[in-house]
C-alpha positions in Angstrom: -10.7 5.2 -23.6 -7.8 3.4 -21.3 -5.3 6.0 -20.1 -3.0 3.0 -18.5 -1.3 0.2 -20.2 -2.8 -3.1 -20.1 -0.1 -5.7 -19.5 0.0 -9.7 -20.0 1.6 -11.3 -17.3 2.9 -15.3 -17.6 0.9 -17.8 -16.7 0.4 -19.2 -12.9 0.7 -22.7 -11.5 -1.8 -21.3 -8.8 -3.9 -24.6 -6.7 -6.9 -25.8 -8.2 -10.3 -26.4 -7.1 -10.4 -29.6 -5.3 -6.9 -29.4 -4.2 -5.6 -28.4 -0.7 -5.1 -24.8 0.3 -1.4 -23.6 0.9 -1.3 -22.7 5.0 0.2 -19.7 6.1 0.4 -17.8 9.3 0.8 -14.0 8.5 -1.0 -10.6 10.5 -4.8 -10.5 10.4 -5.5 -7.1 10.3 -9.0 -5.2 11.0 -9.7 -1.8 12.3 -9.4 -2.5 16.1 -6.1 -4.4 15.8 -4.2 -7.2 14.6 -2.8 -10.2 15.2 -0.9 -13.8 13.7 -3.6 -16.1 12.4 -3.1 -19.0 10.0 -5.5 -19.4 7.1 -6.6 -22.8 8.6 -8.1 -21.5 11.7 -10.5 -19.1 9.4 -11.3 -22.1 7.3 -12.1 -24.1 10.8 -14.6 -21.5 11.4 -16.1 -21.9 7.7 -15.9 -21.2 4.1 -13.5 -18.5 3.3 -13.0 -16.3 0.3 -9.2 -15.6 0.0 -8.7 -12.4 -2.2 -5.4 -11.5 -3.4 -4.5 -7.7 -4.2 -2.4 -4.7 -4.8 -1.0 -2.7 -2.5 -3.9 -1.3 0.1 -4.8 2.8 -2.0 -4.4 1.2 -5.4 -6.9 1.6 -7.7 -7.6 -2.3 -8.2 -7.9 -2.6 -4.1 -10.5 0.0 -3.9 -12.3 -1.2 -6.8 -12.1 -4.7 -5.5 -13.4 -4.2 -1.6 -16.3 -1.8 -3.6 -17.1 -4.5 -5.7 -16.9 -7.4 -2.7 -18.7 -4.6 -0.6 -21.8 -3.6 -3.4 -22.2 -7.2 -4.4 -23.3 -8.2 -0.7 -20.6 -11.0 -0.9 -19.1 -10.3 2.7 -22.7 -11.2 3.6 -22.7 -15.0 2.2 -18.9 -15.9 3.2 -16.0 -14.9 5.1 -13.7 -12.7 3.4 -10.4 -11.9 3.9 -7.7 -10.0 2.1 -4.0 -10.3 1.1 -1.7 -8.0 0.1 2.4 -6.6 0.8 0.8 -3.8 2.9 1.9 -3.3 6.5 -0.4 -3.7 9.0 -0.5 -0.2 9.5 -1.2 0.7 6.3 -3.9 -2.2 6.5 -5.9 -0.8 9.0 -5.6 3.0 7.9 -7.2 1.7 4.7 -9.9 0.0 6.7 -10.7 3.0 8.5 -10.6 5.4 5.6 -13.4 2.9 3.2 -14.9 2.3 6.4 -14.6 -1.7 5.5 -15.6 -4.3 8.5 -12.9 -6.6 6.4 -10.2 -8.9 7.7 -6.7 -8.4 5.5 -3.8 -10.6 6.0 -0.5 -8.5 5.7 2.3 -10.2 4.0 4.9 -7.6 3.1 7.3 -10.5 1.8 5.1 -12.0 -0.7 5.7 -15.3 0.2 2.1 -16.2 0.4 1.8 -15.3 -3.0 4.4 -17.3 -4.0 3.0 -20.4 -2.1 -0.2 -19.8 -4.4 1.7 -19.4 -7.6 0.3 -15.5 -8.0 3.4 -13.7 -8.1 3.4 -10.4 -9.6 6.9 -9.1 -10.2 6.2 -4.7 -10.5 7.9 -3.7 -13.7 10.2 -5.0 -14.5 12.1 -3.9 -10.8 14.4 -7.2 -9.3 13.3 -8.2 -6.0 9.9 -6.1 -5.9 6.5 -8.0 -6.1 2.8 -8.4 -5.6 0.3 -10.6 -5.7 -1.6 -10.5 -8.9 -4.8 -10.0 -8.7 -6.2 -13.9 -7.7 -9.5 -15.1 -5.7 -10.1 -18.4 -3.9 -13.0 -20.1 -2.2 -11.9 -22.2 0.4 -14.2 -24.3 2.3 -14.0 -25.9 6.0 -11.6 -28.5 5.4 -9.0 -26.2 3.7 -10.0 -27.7 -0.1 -10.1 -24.8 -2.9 -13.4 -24.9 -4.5 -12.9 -21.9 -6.8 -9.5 -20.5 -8.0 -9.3 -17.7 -10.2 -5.9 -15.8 -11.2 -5.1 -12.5 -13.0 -3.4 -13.3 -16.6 -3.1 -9.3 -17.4 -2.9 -6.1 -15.5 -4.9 -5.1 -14.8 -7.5 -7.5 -14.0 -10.5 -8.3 -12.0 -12.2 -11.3 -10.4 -15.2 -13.2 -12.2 -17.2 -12.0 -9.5 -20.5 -14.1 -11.2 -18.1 -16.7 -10.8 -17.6 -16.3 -7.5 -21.0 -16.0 -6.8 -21.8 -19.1 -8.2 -19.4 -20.9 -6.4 -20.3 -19.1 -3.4 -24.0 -20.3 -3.8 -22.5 -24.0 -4.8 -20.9 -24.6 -1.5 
């Protein structure tokens, strides 16, 4: 039985797969410390799997690093996470999950809003999220997998991902 309300949310214009990745340069966060990276000097380094989330103690975060985490997919690309949490809060939620993830911290949502993933909380002017949104990014910065929330909650194809994953 669902004890939470499960809400449609309008559709994206998020980037498709063989289009370019938005850049950004936000704080990349992991449990030692943190500093400003941009998206295209991960993707120099190799493939990258972008995940969009809620806020870091959410129950769609945990469930999302646990499901990143049991299917072994941190072992076949890089991940790195997005959300509005701080920094701080970033790297307390590292610690406490014991996660050896990066997590970009964009408290303004305005990488979000580059990708078209926008969640706007409840109805409440002026306070957003990212939906729930995944995408593989290889080397040169081209999206070769996109895949966006259209309710709340909402999780990741992760066969998908894997698939894609495998593809590159």
């Amino acid at each position: 039985m669902v004890d939470f309300d499960v809400v449609s949310l309008p559709p994206t214009d998020h980037p498709e797969p063989g289009e370019g990745a938005p850049e950004f340069t936000r704080p990349l966060v992991n449990r030692e410390f943190w500093e400003d990276f941009s998206l295209s000097a991960l993707t120099s380094e190799g493939p990258v799997l972008l995940v969009f989330h809620s806020m870091d103690g959410a129950f769609p975060a945990l469930y999302t690093w646990k499901e990143i985490r049991e299917r072994g997919i941190d072992e076949r690309v890089r991940v790195v996470g997005l959300s509005i949490s701080t920094p701080y809060e970033h790297k307390r939620f590292l610690e406490e999950r014991g996660l050896e993830a990066s997590l970009f911290s964009d408290p303004g949502n305005g990488v979000a809003e580059a990708y078209g993933v926008v969640n706007d909380l409840d109805g409440m002017s002026g306070v957003s999220e990212p939906r729930p949104a995944v995408f593989l990014i290889d080397g040169e910065g081209t999206i070769r997998y996109a895949w966006a929330a259209s309710e709340q909650p909402e999780f990741p194809e992760w066969d998908g991902v894997e698939t894609a994953i495998s593809d590159l």
